[in-house]
N, C-alpha and C positions, 0 to 999 in steps of 0.2 A: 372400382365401383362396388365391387362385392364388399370391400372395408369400408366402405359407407355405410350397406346395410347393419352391417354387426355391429359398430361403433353408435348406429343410432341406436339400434336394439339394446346396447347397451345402456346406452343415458336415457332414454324413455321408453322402455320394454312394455310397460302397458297401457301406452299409446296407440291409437288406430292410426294403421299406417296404410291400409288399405279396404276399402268400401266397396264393397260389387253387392248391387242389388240390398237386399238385408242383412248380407252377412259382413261383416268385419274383422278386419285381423290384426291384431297388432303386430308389432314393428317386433318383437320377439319369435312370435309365431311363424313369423314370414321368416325369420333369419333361421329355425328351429327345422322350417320346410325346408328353405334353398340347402341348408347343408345335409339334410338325409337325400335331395337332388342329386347333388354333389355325389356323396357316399354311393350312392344306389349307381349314378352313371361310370364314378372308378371302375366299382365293381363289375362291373358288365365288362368290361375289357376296352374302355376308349383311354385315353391317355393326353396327358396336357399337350396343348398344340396343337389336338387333332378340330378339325372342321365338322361341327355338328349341326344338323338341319336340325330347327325346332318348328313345325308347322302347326300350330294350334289357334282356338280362339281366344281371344282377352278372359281372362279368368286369374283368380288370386293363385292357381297351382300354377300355372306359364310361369305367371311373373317368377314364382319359387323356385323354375327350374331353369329360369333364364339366367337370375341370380347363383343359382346351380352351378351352372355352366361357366361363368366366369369366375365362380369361387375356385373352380378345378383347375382354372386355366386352360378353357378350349373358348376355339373363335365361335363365338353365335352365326347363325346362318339365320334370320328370321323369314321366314316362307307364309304367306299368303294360306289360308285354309281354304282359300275358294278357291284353290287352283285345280 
């Protein structure tokens, strides 16, 4: 999944790949977000394979860090924010 995004990023990088309210982001920006995701969650001390809750609303940074998440190689936990 996460080679999805990069491989689109690559062939249409400044294409809108994502729309929330006014703001838009292309398919570069998104791939530019999910791997500083990525980078930021390494460094914090998780490790590929590990199980991470991501609880948040729909927003273009989730997505970034959902993407994130599977670039690193950790399982998504997707959680409900109204819990």
């Amino acid at each position: 999944m996460a080679d999805q995004l990069a491989s689109t990023a690559s062939r249409v990088p400044n294409k809108v790949g994502v729309i929330a309210g006014e703001r838009q982001i292309t398919w570069a920006k998104l791939d530019e977000m999910a791997t500083r995701a990525a980078n930021g969650i390494l460094a914090a001390g998780a490790t590929p394979g590990d199980v991470v809750g991501l609880r948040a609303h729909n927003s273009p940074e989730t997505l970034a860090v959902f993407y994130g998440l599977v670039r690193a190689d950790m399982v998504v936990l997707p959680m409900s924010p109204r819990l």
